[in-house]
Residue, then its C-alpha position, 0 to 999 in steps of 0.5 A: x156800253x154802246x147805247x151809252x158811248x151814242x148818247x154821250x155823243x148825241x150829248x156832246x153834239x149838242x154842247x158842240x152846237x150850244x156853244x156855237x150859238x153861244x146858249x147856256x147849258x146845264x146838266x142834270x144827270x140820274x142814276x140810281x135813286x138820285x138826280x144830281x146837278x151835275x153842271x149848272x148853267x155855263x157857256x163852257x164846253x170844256x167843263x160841259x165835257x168834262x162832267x159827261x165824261x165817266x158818266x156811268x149808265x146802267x142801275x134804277x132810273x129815277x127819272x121823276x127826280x131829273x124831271x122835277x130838277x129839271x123844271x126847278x132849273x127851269x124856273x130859276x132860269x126863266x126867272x134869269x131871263x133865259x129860255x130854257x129847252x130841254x133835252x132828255x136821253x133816256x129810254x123812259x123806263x122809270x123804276x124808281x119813285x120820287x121817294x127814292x124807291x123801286x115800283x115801276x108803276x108808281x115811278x112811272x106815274x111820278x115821272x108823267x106827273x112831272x112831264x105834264x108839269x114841264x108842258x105846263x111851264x110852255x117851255x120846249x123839250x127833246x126827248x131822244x129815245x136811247x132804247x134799242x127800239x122806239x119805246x112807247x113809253x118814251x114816246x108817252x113821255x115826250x108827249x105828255x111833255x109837249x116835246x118832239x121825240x127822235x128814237x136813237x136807233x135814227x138819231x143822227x147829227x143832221x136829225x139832232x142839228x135840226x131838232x135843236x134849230x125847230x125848238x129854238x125856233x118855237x121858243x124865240 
């Protein structure tokens, strides 16, 4: 619960800095065998907010499935004139294959495959690690990506404040 209650506030950090730059935000949350839009683009922090709140944590991580929503979200986006950055919370523990089943290895190798994917749009990522340890495979991911990695255990405000401006930066 208290990994959750620290990646919900490295979130709501950033929905607090988006707005003050005025960005667009859109959230794609995963839980047991889904990935779900939970917000689609907006400027609102209010309704940013309130799809984090009673976000539950915990059970399979189909983490191909918010990657593959991910880049179809960026797609749309960068069809709209936007440029997209992504910024995923996870520990990178995949244990559930773009089919909706269990299989660490597979759900491993799917959520590669759509990480090399994002990397091949060119558009930027964050990957912030919410494993009690820095994670090799999170590590693995956010570098498959092309994206920067900060471990949660380090992740502060200032860290997070200055990660965004670096991506923005790169993306401009």
């Amino acid at each position: 619960m208290q990994r959750l209650a620290e990646a919900k506030g490295a979130v709501e950090l950033l929905l607090q800095q988006s707005y003050a730059r005025r960005d667009s935000v859109c959230i794609v949350a995963f839980r047991g065998a889904h990935a779900q839009l939970l917000l689609p683009m907006t400027r609102s922090l209010v309704r940013a907010k309130r799809a984090m709140t009673g976000l539950p944590g915990g059970g399979g991580t189909p983490l191909a499935l918010a990657l593959k929503m991910a880049c179809e979200q960026a797609a749309q986006l960068h069809r709209q004139g936007v440029t997209p950055i992504l910024v995923v919370l996870s520990d990178g523990r995949a244990n559930v294959t773009l089919q909706g089943l269990g299989g660490r290895a597979q759900a491993q190798a799917d959520a590669l495959q759509w990480g090399a994917q994002w990397r091949q749009t060119g558009h930027r990522s964050l990957w912030i690690d919410t494993s009690i340890q820095p994670d090799p495979q999170a590590q693995n991911l956010a570098h498959t990506m092309g994206g920067s990695y900060l471990p949660m255990p380090q992740v502060q405000a200032q860290r997070v404040a200055n990660a965004m401006d670096n991506l923005r930066q790169l993306a401009s």
